[in-house]
MDTraj code that builds the backbone (N, CA, C; nanometers):
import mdtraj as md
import numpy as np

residues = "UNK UNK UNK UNK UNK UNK UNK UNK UNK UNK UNK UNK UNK UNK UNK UNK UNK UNK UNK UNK UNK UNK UNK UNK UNK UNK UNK UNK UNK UNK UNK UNK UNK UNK UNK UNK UNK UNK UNK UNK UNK UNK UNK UNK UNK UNK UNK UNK UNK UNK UNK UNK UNK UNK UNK UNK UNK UNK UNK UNK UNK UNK UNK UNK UNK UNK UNK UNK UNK UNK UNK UNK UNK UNK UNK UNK UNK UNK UNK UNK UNK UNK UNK UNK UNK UNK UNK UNK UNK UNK UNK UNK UNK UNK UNK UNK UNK UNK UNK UNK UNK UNK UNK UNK UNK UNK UNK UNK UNK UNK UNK UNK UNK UNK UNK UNK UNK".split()
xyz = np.array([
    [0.0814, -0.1190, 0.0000],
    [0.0000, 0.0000, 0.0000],
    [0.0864, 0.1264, 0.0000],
    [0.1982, 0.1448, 0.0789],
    [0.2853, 0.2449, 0.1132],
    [0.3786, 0.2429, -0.0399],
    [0.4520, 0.2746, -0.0758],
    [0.5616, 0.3229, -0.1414],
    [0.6946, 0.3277, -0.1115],
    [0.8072, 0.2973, -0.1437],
    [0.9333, 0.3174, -0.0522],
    [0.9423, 0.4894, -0.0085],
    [0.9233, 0.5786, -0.0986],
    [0.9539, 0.7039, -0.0657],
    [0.8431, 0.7146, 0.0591],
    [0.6716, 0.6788, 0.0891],
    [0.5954, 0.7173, 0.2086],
    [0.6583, 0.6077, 0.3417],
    [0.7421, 0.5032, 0.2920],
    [0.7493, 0.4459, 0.4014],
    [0.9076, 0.5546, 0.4701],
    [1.0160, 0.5688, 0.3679],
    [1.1109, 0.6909, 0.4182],
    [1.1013, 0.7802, 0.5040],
    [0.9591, 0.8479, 0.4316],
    [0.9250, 0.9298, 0.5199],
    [0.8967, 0.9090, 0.6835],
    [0.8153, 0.8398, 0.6571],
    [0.6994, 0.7571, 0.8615],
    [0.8596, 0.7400, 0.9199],
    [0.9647, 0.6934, 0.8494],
    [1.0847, 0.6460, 0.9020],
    [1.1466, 0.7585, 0.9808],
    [1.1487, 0.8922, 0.9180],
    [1.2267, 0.9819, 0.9492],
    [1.0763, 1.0875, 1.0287],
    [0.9849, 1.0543, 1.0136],
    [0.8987, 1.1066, 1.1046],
    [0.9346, 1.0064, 1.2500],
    [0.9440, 0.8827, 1.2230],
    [0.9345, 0.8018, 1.3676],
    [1.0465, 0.8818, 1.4565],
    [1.1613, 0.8973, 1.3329],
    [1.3025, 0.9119, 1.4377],
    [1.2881, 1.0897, 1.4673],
    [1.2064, 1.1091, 1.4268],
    [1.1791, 1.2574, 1.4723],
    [1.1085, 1.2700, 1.6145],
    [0.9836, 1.2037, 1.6294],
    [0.8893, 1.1456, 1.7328],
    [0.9840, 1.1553, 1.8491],
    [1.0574, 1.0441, 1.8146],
    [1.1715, 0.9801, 1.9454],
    [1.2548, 1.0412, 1.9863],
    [1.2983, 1.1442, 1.9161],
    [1.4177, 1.2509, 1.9874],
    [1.3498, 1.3866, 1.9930],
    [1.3159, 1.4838, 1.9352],
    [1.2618, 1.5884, 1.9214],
    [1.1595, 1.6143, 2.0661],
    [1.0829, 1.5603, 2.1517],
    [1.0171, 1.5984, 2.2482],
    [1.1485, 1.6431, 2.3491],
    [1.2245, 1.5382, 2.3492],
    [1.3677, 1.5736, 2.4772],
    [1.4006, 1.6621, 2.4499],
    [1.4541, 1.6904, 2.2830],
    [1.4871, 1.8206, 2.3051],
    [1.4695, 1.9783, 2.3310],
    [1.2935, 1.9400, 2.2829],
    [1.2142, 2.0287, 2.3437],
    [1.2032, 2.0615, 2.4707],
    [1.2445, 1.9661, 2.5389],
    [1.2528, 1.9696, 2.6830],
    [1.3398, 2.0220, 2.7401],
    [1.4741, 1.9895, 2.6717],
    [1.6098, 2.0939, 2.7154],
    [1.6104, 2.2377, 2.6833],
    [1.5264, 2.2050, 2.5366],
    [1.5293, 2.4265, 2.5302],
    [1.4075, 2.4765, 2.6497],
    [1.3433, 2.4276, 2.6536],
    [1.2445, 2.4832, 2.8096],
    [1.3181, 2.4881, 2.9056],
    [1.3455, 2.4054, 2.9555],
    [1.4681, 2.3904, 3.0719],
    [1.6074, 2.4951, 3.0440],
    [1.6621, 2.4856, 2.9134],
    [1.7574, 2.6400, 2.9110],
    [1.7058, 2.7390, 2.8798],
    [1.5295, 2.7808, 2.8344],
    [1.5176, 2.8719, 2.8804],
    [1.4548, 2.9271, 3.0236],
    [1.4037, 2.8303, 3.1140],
    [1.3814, 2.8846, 3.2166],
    [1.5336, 2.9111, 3.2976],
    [1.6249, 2.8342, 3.2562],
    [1.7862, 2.8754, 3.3012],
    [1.8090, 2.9866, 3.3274],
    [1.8117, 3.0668, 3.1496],
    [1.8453, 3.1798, 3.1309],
    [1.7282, 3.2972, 3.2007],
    [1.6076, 3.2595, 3.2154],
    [1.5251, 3.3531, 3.2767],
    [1.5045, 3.3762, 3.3985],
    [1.6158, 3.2665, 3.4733],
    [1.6123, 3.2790, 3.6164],
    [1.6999, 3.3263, 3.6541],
    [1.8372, 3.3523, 3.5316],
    [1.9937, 3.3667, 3.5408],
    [1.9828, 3.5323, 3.5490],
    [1.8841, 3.5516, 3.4656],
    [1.8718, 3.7026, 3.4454],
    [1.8155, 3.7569, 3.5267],
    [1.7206, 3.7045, 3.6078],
    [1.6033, 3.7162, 3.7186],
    [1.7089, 3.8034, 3.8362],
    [1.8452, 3.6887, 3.8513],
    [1.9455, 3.7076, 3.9275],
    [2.0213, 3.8014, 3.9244],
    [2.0596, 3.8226, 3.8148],
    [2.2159, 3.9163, 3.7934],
    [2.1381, 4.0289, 3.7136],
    [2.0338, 4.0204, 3.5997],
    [2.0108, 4.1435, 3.5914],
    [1.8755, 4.1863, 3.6348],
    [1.8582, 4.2016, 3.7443],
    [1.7214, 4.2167, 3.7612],
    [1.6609, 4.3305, 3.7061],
    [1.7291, 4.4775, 3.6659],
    [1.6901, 4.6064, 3.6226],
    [1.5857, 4.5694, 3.4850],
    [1.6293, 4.5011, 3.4287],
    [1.6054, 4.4703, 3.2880],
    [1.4502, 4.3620, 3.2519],
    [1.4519, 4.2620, 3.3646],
    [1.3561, 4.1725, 3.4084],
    [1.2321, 4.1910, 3.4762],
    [1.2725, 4.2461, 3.6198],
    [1.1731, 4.2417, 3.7336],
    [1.1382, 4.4013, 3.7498],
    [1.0142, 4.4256, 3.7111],
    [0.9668, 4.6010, 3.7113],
    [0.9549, 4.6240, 3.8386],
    [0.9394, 4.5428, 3.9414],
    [0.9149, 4.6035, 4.0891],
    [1.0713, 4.6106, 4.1727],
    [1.1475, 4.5447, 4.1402],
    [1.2854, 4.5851, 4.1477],
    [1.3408, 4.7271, 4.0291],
    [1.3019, 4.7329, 3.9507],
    [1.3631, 4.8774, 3.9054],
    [1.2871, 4.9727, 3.9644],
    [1.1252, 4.9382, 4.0291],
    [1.0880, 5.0435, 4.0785],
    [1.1980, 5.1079, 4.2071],
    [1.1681, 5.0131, 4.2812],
    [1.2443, 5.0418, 4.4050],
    [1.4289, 5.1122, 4.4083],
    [1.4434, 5.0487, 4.3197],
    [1.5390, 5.1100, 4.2548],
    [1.6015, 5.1867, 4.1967],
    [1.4898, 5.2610, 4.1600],
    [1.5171, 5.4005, 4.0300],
    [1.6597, 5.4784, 4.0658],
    [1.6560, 5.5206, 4.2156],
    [1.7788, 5.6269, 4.2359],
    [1.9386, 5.5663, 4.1706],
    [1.9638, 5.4277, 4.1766],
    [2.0959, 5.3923, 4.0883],
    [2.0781, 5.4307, 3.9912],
    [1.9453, 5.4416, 3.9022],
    [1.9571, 5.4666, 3.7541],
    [1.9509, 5.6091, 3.6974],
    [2.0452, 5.6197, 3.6030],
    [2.0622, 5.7576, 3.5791],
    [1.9288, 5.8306, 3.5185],
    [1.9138, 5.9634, 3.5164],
    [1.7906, 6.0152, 3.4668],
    [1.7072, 6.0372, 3.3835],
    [1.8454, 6.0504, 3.2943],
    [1.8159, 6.0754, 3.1295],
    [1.7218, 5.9526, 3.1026],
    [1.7938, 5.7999, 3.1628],
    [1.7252, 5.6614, 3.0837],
    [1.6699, 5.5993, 3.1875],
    [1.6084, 5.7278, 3.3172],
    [1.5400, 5.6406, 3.3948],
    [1.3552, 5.6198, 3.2879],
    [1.3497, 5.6828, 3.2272],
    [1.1964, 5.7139, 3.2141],
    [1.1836, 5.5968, 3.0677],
    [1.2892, 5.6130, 2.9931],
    [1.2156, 5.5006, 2.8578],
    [1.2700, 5.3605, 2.9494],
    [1.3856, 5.3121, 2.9772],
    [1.4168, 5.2170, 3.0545],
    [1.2889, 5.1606, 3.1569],
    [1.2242, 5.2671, 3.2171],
    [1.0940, 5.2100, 3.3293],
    [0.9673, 5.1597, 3.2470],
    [0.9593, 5.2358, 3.1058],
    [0.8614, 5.1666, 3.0256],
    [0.8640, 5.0781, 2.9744],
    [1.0093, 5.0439, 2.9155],
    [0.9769, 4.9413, 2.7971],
    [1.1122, 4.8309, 2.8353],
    [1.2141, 4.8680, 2.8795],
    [1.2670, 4.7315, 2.9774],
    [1.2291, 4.6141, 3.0099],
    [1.1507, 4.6360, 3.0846],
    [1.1256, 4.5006, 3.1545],
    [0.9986, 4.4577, 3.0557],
    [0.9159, 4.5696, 3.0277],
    [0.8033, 4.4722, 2.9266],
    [0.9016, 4.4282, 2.8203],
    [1.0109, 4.4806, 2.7489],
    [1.0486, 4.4052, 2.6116],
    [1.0633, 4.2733, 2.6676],
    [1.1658, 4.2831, 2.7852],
    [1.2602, 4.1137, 2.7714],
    [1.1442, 4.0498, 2.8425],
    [1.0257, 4.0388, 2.8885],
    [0.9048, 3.9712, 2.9425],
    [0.8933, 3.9362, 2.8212],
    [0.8437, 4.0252, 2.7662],
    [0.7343, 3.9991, 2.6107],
    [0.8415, 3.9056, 2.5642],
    [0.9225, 3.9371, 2.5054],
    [1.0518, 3.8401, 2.4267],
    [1.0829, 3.6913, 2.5048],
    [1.0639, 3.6588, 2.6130],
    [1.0484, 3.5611, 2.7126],
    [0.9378, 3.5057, 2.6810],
    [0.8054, 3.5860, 2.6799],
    [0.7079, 3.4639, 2.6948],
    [0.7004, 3.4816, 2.5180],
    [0.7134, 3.5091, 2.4447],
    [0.7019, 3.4958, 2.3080],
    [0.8081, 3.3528, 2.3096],
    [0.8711, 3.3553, 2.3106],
    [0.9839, 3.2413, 2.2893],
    [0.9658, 3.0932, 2.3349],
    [0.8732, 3.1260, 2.5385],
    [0.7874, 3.0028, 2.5752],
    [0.6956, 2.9731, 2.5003],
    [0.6093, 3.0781, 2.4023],
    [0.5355, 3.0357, 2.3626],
    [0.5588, 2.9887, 2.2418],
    [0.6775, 2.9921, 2.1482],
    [0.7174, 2.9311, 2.0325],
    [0.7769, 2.7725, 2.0825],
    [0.7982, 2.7586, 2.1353],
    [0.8775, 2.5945, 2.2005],
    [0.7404, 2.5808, 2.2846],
    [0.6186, 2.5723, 2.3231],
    [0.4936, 2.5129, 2.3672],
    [0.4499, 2.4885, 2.2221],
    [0.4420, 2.5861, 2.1882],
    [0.3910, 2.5426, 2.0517],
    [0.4397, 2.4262, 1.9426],
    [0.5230, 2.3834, 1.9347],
    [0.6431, 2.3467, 1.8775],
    [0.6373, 2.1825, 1.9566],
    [0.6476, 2.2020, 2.0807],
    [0.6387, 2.1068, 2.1621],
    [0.4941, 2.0112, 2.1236],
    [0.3915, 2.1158, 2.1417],
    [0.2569, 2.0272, 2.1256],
    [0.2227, 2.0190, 1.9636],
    [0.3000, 2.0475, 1.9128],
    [0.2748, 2.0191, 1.7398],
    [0.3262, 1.8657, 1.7485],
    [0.4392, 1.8480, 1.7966],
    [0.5099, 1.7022, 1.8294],
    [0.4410, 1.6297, 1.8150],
    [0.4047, 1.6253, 1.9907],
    [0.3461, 1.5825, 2.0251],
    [0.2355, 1.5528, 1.9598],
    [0.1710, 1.5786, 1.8678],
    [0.0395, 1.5584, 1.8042],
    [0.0877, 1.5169, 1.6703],
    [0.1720, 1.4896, 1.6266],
    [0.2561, 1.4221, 1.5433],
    [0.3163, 1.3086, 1.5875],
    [0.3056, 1.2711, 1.7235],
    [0.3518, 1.1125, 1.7750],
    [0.2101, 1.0301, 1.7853],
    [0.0930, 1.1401, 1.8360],
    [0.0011, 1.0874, 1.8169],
    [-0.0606, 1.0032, 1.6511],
    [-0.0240, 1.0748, 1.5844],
    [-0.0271, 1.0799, 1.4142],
    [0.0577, 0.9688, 1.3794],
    [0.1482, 0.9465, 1.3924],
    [0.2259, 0.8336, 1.4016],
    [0.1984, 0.7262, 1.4399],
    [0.1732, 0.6846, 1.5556],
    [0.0924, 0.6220, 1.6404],
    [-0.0830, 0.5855, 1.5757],
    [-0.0929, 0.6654, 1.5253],
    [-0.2319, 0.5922, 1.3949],
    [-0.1914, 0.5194, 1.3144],
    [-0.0900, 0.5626, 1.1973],
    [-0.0703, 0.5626, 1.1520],
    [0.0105, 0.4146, 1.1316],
    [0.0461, 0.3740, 1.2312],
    [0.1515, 0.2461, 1.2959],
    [0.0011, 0.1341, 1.2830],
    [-0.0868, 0.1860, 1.3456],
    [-0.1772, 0.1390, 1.4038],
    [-0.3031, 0.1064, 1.2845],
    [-0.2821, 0.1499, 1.2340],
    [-0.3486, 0.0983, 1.0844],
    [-0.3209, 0.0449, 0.9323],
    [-0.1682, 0.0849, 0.9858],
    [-0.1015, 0.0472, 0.8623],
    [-0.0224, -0.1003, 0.8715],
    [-0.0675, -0.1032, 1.0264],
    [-0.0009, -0.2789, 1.0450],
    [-0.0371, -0.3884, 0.9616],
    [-0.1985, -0.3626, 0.9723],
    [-0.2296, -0.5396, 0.8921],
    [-0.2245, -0.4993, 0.7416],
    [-0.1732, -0.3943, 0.6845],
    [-0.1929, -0.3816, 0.5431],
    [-0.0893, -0.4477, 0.4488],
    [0.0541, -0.5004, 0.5133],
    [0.1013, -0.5944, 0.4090],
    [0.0418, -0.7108, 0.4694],
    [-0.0025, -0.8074, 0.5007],
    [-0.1044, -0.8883, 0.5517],
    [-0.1860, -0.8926, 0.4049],
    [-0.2733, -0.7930, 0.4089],
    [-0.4189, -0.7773, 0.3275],
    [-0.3469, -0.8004, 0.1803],
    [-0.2151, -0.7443, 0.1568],
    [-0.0988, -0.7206, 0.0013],
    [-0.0698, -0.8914, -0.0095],
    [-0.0507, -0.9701, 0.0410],
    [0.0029, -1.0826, 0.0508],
    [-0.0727, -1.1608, 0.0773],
    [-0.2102, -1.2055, 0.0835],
    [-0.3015, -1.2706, 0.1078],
    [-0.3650, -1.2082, -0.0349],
    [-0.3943, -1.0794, -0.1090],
    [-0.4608, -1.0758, -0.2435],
    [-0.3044, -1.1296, -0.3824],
    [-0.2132, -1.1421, -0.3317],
    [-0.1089, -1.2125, -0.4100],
    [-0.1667, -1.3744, -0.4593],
])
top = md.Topology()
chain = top.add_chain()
for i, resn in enumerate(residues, 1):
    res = top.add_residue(resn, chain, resSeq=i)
    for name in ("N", "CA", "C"):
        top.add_atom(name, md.element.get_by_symbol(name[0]), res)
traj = md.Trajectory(xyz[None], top)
């Protein structure tokens, strides 16, 4: 029923299945790294209730665009990025599921090829 080129494919989809979630898992995990790393060392840039409290270290000129758009950019740019690797992640994931049909129905079909022989 399959073809050598559709069976290639399921092949290099399977071996996709099997590694690709872990590694999805490590870029989540290095990015909550880096968002906790920054949380730490730069907090000015991250945490708006720490630059509040803070303002007098920061100079004047760049206290006022720095208090606006600082901490919302690298937030926004943070959860934009969680939300590209969730996304990414549950596409997978719904592609192992797909696979997993696909395994699952396509089993008895050389069976059915070899019995109409």
């Amino acid at each position: 029923m399959l073809n050598e080129q559709d069976r290639a494919f399921l092949e290099r989809r399977r071996a996709a299945v099997r590694v690709l979630p872990a590694a999805g898992l490590v870029c989540i995990l290095a990015w909550l790294g880096l968002w906790t790393y920054l949380l730490l060392t730069q907090p000015l840039l991250t945490n708006p209730l720490y630059f509040v409290a803070h303002a007098a270290t920061v100079p004047q000129d760049a206290l006022a665009p720095l208090a606006a758009l600082a901490p919302l950019a690298v937030s926004g740019l943070f959860l934009a990025v969680l939300a590209f690797l969730l996304i990414a992640l549950g596409m997978l994931l719904e592609q192992r599921r797909l696979v997993r049909l696909l395994d699952t129905l396509g089993a008895p079909a050389p069976e059915r090829e070899s019995s109409k022989e």
